[in-house]
ZAKENU-476094 format. One line per 3 residues: number of its first residue (from 1); their letters; for each residue x, y, z of C-alpha. Coordinates in pm, 1 decimal. Layout:
N
NUM = a = X/Y/Z; ...
% end
This chain:
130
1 = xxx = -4862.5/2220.5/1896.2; -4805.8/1945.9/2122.9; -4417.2/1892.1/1953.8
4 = xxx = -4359.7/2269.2/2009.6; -4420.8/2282.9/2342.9; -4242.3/1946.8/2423.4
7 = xxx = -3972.1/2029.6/2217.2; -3918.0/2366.6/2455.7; -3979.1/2180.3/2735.1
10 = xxx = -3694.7/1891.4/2659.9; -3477.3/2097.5/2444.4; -3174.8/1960.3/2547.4
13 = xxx = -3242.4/1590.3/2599.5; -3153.1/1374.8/2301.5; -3425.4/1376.3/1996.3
16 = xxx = -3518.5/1019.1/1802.1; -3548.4/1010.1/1461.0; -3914.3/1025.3/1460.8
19 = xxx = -3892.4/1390.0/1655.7; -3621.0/1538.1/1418.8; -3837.0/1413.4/1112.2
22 = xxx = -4152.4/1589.3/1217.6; -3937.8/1917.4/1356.5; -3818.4/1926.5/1015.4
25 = xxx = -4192.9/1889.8/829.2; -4325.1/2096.5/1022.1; -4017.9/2377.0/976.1
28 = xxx = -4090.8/2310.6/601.4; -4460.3/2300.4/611.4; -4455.8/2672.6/811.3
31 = xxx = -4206.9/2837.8/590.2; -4399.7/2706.3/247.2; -4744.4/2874.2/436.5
34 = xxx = -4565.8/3153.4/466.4; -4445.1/3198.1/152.0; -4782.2/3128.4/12.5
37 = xxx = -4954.2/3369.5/202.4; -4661.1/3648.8/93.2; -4760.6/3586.2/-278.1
40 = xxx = -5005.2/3803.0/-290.8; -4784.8/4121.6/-289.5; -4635.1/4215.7/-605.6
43 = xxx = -4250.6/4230.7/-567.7; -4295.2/3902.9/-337.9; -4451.8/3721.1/-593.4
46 = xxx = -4174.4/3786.9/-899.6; -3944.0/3700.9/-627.5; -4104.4/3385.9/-501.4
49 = xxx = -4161.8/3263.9/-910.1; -3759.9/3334.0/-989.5; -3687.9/3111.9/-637.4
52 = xxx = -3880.4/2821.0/-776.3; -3757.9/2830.1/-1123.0; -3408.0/2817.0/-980.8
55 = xxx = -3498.1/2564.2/-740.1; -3649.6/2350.1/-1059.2; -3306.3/2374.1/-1225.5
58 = xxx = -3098.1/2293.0/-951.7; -3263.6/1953.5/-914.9; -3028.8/1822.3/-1242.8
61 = xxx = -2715.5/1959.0/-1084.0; -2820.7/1818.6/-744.9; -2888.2/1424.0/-909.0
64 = xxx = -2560.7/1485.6/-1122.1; -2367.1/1611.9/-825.1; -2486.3/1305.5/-594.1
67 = xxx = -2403.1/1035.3/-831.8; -2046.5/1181.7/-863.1; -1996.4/1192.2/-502.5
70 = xxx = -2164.4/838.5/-481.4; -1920.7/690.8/-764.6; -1610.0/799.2/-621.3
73 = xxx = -1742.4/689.5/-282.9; -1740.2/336.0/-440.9; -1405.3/409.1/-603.9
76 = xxx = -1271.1/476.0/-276.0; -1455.8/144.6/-126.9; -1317.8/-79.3/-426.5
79 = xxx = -970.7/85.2/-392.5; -983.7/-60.6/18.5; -994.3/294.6/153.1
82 = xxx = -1070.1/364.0/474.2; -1243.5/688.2/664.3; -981.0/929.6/802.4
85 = xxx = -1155.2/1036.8/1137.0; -940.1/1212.0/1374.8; -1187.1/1388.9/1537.0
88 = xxx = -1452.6/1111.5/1539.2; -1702.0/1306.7/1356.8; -1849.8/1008.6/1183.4
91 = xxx = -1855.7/767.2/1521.2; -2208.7/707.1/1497.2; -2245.8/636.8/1147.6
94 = xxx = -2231.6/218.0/1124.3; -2204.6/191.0/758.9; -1852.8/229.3/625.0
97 = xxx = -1956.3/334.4/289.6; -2216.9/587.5/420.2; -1873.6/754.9/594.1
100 = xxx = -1660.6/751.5/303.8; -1963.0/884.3/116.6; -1969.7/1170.8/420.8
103 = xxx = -1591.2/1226.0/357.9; -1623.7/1250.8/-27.5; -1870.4/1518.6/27.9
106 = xxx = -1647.7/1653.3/316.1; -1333.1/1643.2/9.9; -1562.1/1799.3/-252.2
109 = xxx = -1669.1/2096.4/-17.6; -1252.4/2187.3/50.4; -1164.0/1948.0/369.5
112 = xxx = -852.9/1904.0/360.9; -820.9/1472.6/517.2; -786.8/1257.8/218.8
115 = xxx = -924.3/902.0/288.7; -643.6/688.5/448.7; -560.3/308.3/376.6
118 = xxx = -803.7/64.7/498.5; -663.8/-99.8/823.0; -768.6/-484.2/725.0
121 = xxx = -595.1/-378.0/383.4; -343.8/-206.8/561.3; -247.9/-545.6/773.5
124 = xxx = -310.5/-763.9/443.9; 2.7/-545.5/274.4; 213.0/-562.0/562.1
127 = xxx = 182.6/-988.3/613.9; 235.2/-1006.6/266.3; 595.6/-753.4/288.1
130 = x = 725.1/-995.9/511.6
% end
């Protein structure tokens, strides 16, 4: 209670970590109650057991879906590419693998900005041209 009603009080200050964590448990927490407590009714509860037997088979498409994106991430990384960021959407991300592993998810969901050239790579070709 005490996160609601400081949450609607500071609403649009910056949240930590710690706040966005526990906003999200408890989002999850109230819609799981919820659910429960809709089982009881009969169309709910065919509905609610065909929900968690898809969610149960997603889980292998999820782990196999990850590692892809994860693999090419490191292909990318091996391969000296770098994180094409016009719009600075990944400015507060520090690792540079976490952001090409952003923009191979970005690539495998249709965006359309291919990872450019590393720039230390990018100088290393140039001094060698010359």
């Amino acid at each position: 209670m005490f996160l609601f009603i400081r949450k609607l009080t500071t609403q649009f200050s910056s949240d930590s970590g710690l706040e966005i964590f526990l906003s999200a448990a408890i989002l999850f927490l109230s819609i799981y109650k919820v659910l429960y407590f809709v089982r009881i009714y009969e169309g709910a509860s065919t509905f609610l057991t065909m929900v968690g037997c898809v969610v149960a088979d997603l889980k292998y498409f999820i782990l196999i879906s990850v590692s892809l994106i994860f693999g090419v991430a490191k292909i990318y990384q091996v391969l000296h590419m770098g994180v094409n960021d016009p719009d600075q959407v990944y400015s507060q991300i520090g690792s540079d693998f976490i952001k090409l592993f952003m923009q191979t998810y970005k690539l495998s969901s249709g965006d359309k900005t291919p990872p450019a050239l590393d720039t230390q790579m990018a100088n290393r070709l140039k001094g060698s041209a010359s």
